[in-house]
C-alpha positions, 0 to 999 in steps of 0.5 A: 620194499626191498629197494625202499630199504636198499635205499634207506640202507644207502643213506644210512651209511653215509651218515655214520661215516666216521674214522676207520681206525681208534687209536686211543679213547679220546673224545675229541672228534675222530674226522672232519666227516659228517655228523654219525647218525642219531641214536633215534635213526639208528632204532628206526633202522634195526625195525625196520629192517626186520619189518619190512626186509624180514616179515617180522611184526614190531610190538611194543615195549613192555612197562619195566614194570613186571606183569604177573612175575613175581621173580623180577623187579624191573623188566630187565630183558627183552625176552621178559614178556615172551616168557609164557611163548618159552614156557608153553604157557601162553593162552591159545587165545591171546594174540601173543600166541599167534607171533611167530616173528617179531622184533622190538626195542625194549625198554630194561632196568638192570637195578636190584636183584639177581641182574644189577648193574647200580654198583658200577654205574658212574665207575665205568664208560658203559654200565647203566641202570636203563637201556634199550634192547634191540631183539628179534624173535622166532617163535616155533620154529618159525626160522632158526640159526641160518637164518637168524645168523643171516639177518645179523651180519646183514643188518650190521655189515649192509646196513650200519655199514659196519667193516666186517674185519672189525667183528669177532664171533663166538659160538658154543663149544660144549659140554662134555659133563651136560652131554652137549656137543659144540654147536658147530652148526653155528660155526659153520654158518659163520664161516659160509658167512664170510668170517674168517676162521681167526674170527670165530672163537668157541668157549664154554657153557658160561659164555655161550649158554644161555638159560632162563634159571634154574629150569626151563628153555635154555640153549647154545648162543652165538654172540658178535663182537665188536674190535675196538682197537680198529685192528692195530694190536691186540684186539679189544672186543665188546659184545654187540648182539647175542643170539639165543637158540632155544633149543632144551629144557633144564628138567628139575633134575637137572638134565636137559631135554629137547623142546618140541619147539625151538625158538630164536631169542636176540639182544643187542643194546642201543646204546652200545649200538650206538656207541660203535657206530658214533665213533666212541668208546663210551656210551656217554658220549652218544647223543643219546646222554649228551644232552643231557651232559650238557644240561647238567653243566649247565645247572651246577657248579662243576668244571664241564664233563671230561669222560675219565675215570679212576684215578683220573677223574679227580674228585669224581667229578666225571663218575658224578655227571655218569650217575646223575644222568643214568639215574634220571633216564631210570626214574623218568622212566620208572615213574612214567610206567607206574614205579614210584620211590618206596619202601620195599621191592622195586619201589625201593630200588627205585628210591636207592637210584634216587637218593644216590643222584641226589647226593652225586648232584649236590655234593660232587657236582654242586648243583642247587637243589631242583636240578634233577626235577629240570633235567626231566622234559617239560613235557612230562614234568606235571607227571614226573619233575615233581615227584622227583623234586619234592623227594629230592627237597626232602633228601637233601635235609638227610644228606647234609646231616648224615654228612655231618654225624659221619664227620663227626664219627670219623673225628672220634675214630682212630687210625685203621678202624672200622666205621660203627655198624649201628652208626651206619644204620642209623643213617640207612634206608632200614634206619632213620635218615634214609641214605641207601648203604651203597651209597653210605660206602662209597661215602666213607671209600671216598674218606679211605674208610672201610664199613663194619659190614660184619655188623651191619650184616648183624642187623640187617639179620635182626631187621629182618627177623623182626619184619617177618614177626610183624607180618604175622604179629606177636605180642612183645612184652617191650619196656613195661612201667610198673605200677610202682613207676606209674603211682610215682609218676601220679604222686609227682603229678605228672600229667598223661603225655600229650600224643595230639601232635600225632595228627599233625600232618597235612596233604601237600599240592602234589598229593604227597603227605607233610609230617610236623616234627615234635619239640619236647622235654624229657620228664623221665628216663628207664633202664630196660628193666623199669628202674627210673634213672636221671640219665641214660649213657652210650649205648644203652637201650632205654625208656623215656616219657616226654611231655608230649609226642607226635609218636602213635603209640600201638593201640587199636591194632595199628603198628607202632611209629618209629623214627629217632629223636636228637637233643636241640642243642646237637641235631647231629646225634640220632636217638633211634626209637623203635616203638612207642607204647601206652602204659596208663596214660603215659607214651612210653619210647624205645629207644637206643642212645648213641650219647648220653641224655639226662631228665630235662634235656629238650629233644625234636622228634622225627617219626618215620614218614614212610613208615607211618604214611604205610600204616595210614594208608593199611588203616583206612583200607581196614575201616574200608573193608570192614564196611564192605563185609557189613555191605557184602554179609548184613548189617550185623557182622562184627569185628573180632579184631585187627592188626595193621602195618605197613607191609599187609593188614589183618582182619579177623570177622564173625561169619557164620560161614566161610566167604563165598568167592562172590562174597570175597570179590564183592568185598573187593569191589566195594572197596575199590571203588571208594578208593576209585572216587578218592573220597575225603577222609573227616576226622572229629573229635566229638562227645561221646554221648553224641555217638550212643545213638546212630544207626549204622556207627561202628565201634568195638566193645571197649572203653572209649575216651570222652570225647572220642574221636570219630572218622568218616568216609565221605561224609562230614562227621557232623552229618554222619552223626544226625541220627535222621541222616542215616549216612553212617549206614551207606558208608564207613563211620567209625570210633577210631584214635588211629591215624588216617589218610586225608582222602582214600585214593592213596590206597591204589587198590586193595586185594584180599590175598589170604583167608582161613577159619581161626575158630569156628564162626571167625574168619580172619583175612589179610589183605594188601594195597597200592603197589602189592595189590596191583601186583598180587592183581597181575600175578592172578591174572596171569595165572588164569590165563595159564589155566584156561590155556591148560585146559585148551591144551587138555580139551585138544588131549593127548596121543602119547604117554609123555605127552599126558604124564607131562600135561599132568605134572603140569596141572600139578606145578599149577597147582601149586603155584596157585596155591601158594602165590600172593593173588585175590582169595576169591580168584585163587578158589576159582582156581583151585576149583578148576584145577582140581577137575583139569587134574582129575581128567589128565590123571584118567587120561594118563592112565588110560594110555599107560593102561594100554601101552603096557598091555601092548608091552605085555604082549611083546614079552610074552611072545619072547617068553614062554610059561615059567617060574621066573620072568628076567628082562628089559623093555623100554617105558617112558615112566615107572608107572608104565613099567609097573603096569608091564609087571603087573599086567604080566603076572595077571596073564602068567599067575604063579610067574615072579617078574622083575623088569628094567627100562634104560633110560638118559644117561645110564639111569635105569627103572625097575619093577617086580614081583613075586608069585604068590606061590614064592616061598617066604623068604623070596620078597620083592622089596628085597630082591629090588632092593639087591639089583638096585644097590647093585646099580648105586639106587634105591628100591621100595616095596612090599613082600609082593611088589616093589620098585627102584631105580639107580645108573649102570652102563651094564644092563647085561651084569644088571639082569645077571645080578637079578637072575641069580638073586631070584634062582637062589630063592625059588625052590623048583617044585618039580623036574620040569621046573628045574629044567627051566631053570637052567635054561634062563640062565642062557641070557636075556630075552630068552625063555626064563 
């Protein structure tokens, strides 16, 4: 095998021959030398090395999609998917728990979140939103620096060929503050390496120390670097490959304490790999986005692609080729493992990513609409182009309009002002047209205009205080029709508004919904407080009745729509409407105006496709999961009310009992597989005399219109209404004005993820779908198995107190995980159950162990201490409850003893624990005299009269133990001569008598 890779190696590097020196960024071909290697064979030479050189087993990529980690958008790290082998929480079971070595290319989105590459990608030669990451890992101990440090250089120097003079290293260089010595084991290893000591550089904890967050595995890194200069000047290095030894743990105080096993972590990215070793200073100019480059040119009207950037790149034009092909690799990428553009989480992202390569292909690069859907392969395009295409289609409209208003404002504007707030979220993504705010700046930075960010931070606070209303709903009173204003409209004989135009859509080819715009005329306009106006001006926030509106007004426990409004004679000008009520028959807007609008004026509506497409899927779901409780519970269950949005819905039902997690996981399957069979959803308007009489029909106890609209699952109305059929008992058939899906798959999933008793005989459920569903799903999933790995590690039990102290608070943090994560109701009680029971085993077992270990300290002290009043000294305990147990176990043995202990602990912090004989006299209480020696070390202290604990930091136990002597001595009243003999002689020092 080794000289299969010698050879593979051999003709590797002579296939990326290339210059040895880089004396500018040029991008004209650096020799006349064979083509370097492609990016594909470069991959295939870092697995196999480590495979077949190295014993390590190559695994997959994980989805970018997260499993199980609510923390992360987008898989952004190739360590992501070993995180339960760091954190100890791997099933002993699972076949992870048995890699010792592995390596993989990994596929990373960086988009969002804490890491987030999207603002810089286009401005430079080297940020991008997707890329690979080249790892290898050791597991347990399984190697460590020499080794990994080994492997490195030879991959790179033997087998990329590499010049070794153009590679840099740094390594940890300490932390006096954390206690961390350099790691001069690395630096060692580097030299003996080869690398001469003018390449090996130290730097501090921010460079070279590497920590997963907050808590958790952490340690020293040592990373190489790449010389671009070709060593002429001064050097220009880029990271090449880092290597993590994990070998701490950040505590939650914030100490670190060593693993009890260590771990290698490395990554290195293709595309910068690949740069290096083609012979460019961009990873633009790879093979890797080439084709791609090319593609774009040939697709739109733009000069071709030059590599330049700031002020070079006139017109942006270079940025625009950039964006558009990172972006389609992420959302080809994306979609291909299930990520599609939404509204919220990574869906959004995504839709960000999106949206911001449309507008840098149509307006930078004058490309014609569809060009992003041909750049993905023909090999994906049934599963991929027309999603891409058919958002793309329906951006462009937005874009061209949102292009015209922000003209249209910046006309109005003078010289140095800001551009509105309220304008540019009307125009965002939280807004009505949809353009992401990132890109919305870096439209008007293009025009020398600065945003109102102070304003749109503003709103952005108030949109958010309003969608946390909305996910536990409250009434909101809103613009209200008196009944004055109503008998007005009456008497004018105003007819009702015509709201049929809210059902009014229809399901594409492609499976995507298609929503019809409303024209209509104003009939009347209110200010906030009701009064009935003829007009309403800039900036006013107002009511309107129209004479019909495709608008769903919040009735039967579904959301509201919003979306905006323009006047037909200027479409440029959004009327933001934020909801839409009935008050008697009439649809009453809310709305804010950004111009003046009159009585008469003919407007077009646009609601929120997004918005409403989220309520129709959550409503659906709703009748489903009604039918699924009459299904699990008895026919005779009932409703007790409902409330729906996009996020989550709602759901209140009379039980006579609280659910069963059977019952709760039957509900569950039940519905899933109505989704699964993706059944038609009919809808029909019917008399309502026709409905007075079927067996198994579903309606609320309230007023219903004639006729009445009724929606069935998978059976034509018609049928489901023959009182012979008794096809509304086998499946959902209810009385219902809201809007609904056309087929129930579009639902994805649906999970019940909270339950509680509102009263007694109503539970009420919230329950998700699609996307949280399938992610609430994972997160429970993933949590089992840290169970079941929990109660392994419990069944294999504990030799020592820090062991079982540390298996028992880790029952308790999975405790709390379980109980506040967002995961099937039915799994969490499971959970909860079962954890219960594992923390009551790891509690007896720990003070099983703390019981005898502090008998054995005992012993140790009273051989150091003969019978006496007072008991002054220090004895290592790994916890407080240790040394509580010492103390209390010392004044059973020696009753009439007062004891006061300390244990040294890390960095100079000290535990204490005493007592006080029950023969003291009053005025000597333990909580005092704690107290005293603990604010003598800057700690506290708590207790009683008799027994009390504290802790605080000395590095003078000797003044420490005096401080607690004296305390004590000033106290105790010696009863006899022989008392106050021994007295004087504890004062000798500690460990002596007392």
């Amino acid at each position: 095998m080794a000289v299969s890779m010698a050879a593979a190696a051999g003709r590797l590097r002579r296939a990326i021959r290339r210059s040895p020196l880089w004396v500018s960024p040029s991008r004209q071909p650096l020799s006349s030398e064979p083509p370097p290697a492609q990016a594909t064979a470069v991959r295939d030479a870092f697995l196999n090395f480590f495979r077949d050189r190295h014993g390590h087993r190559l695994v997959p990529s994980a989805s970018v999609r997260p499993r199980g980690d609510p923390s992360l958008l987008f898989v952004n790290a190739g360590m992501n998917q070993f995180k339960p082998i760091f954190l100890g929480t791997v099933n002993p079971r699972s076949e992870m728990a048995g890699f010792r070595r592995v390596a993989n290319s990994q596929k990373c989105v960086r988009a969002g979140g804490r890491h987030s590459d999207l603002e810089d990608v286009g401005r430079d030669l080297s940020h991008h939103t997707f890329f690979e990451m080249l790892g290898n890992w050791a597991f347990g101990g399984e190697y460590f620096k020499e080794e990994a440090c080994s492997m490195a250089w030879e991959l790179l120097t033997q087998v990329y060929g590499i010049p070794e003079d153009r590679l840099w290293v740094s390594y940890f260089g300490g932390d006096p503050n954390a206690g961390l010595d350099p790691d001069l084991e690395s630096r060692d290893i580097w030299l003996s390496l080869g690398v001469p000591a003018s390449h090996v550089l130290s730097f501090g904890p921010q460079e070279n120390f590497w920590e997963m967050g907050d808590t958790g595995p952490c340690g020293p890194c040592t990373e190489i670097h790449y010389d671009l200069t070709g060593r002429v000047g001064a050097p220009q290095l880029v990271e090449l490959w880092n290597l993590v030894f994990i070998q701490h743990n950040r505590e939650a105080d914030g100490s670190l304490q060593p693993l009890p096993q260590r771990h290698v972590d490395t990554g290195m990215g293709l595309e910068r790999l690949v740069a290096v070793l083609q012979g460019t200073r961009s990873t633009y100019d790879t093979d890797l986005f080439s084709p791609l480059l090319k593609a774009i040119h040939q697709g739109c009207g733009a000069p071709p692609y030059l590599g330049r950037v700031g002020a070079a790149d006139e017109g942006r034009t270079d940025m625009a080729y950039r964006v558009v092909a990172d972006h389609i690799r992420t959302l080809s990428i994306c979609i291909a493992d299930g990520v599609y553009p939404g509204m919220s989480g990574a869906p959004l992202v995504l839709r960000r990513i999106l949206r911001r390569a449309v507008r840098f292909s149509t307006e930078v690069l004058r490309a014609p609409p569809g060009l992003l859907s041909s750049l993905v392969p023909i090999v994906v395009e049934t599963l991929i182009a027309s999603l891409i295409s058919e958002d793309e289609a329906a951006f462009l409209a937005s874009l061209q309009r949102g292009r015209r208003i922000i003209d249209r404002t910046l006309r109005r504007l003078g010289p140095a002002k800001l551009f509105p707030a309220e304008v540019a979220w009307s125009l965002s993504l939280s807004g009505n047209l949809g353009l992401p705010l990132d890109l919305l700046e870096l439209m008007l930075e293009e025009k020398g205009v600065q945003l109102d960010s102070a304003g749109l931070a503003r709103l952005a606070q108030e949109d958010a205080q309003h969608r946390s209303q909305q996910a536990e709903p409250v009434q909101e009173q809103g613009l209200q029709l008196s009944v004055h204003a109503l008998g007005e409209l009456q008497r004018r004989g105003v007819p009702p508004t015509d709201d049929s135009p809210k059902y009014n859509y229809s399901l594409r080819p492609s499976g995507g919904y298609e929503f019809s715009t409303c024209e209509a005329q104003v009939l009347q306009l209110y200010t906030e407080d009701g009064t009935a106006v003829a007009s309403v001006g800039k900036g006013q926030r107002f009511g309107l009745l129209l004479d019909k509106t495709n608008f769903y007004a919040e009735q039967g426990g579904q959301a509201s729509d919003r979306g905006y409004l323009t006047r037909v004679d200027q479409e440029d000008v959004l009327f933001p409407v934020a909801r839409a009520q009935v008050c008697g028959g009439f649809i009453l807007h809310e709305a804010v105006a950004p111009e003046d609008l009159k009585v008469g004026d003919q407007v077009q509506l646009h609601v929120d496709e997004a918005w409403r497409l989220g309520c129709m899927k959550k409503h659906t779901a709703t009748h489903l999961l009604s039918w699924a409780l009459r299904q699990a519970l008895g026919p005779g269950t009932e409703q007790r009310g409902s409330h729906l949005n996009p996020e989550r819905l709602r759901f209140d039902v009379a039980t006579q009992a609280p659910l069963t997690s059977q019952q709760l996981r039957a509900v569950e399957g039940t519905v899933r597989d109505a989704v699964a069979q993706d059944k038609p959803v009919y809808v029909e308007d019917v008399a309502l005399a026709r409905t007075a009489h079927v067996p198994g029909l579903r309606c609320l106890d309230e007023v219903y219109p004639d006729p009445v609209r009724v929606v069935s699952v998978g059976v034509p109305v018609a049928h489901a209404l023959d009182p012979g059929s008794r096809a509304a008992l086998q499946t959902s058939v209810e009385l219902c004005c809201g809007t609904h899906l056309l087929r129930t798959g579009a639902i994805g999933d649906l999970v019940i993820v909270g339950e509680r008793q509102l009263t007694r005989g109503t539970t009420r459920l919230l329950a998700v779908t699609g996307e949280q569903a399938q992610q609430a799903r994972e997160v429970g999933q993933n949590l089992a198995q840290e169970v079941e790995a929990a109660t392994e590690r419990l069944s294999q039990g504990s030799k020592d107190v820090v062991a079982a102290q540390r298996l028992s608070k880790d029952m308790g943090r999975l405790t709390d995980a379980v109980d506040l994560a967002m995961m099937p109701q039915w799994q969490r009680r499971e959970l909860q159950a079962t954890l219960k029971g594992l923390q009551r085993r790891a509690n007896t077992a720990v003070r099983k162990l703390e019981l005898g270990q502090a008998a054995q300290k005992t012993q140790e002290l009273l051989q150091r201490h003969s019978q006496g009043p007072l008991i002054v000294d220090t004895v290592a305990a790994e916890s407080l409850s240790v040394l509580v147990k010492v103390v209390r176990q010392l004044c059973e043995r020696v009753p009439g003893t007062s004891v006061f202990l300390l244990s040294p602990q890390q960095l100079g912090h000290v535990l204490c624990a005493c007592q006080v004989a029950q023969s003291a006299t009053p005025a000597f209480t333990a909580e005092a005299w704690a107290l005293a020696v603990c604010s003598h070390m800057g700690g506290k202290a708590w207790g009683s009269q008799v027994a009390a604990r504290g802790a605080g930091t000395t590095t003078d136990l000797e003044a420490v133990l005096s401080t607690a002597r004296a305390y004590a001595l000033d106290r105790l009243q010696p009863s006899s001569p022989t008392d106050l003999h021994r007295l004087h002689r504890q004062q000798t020092g500690p460990g002596q008598e007392l």
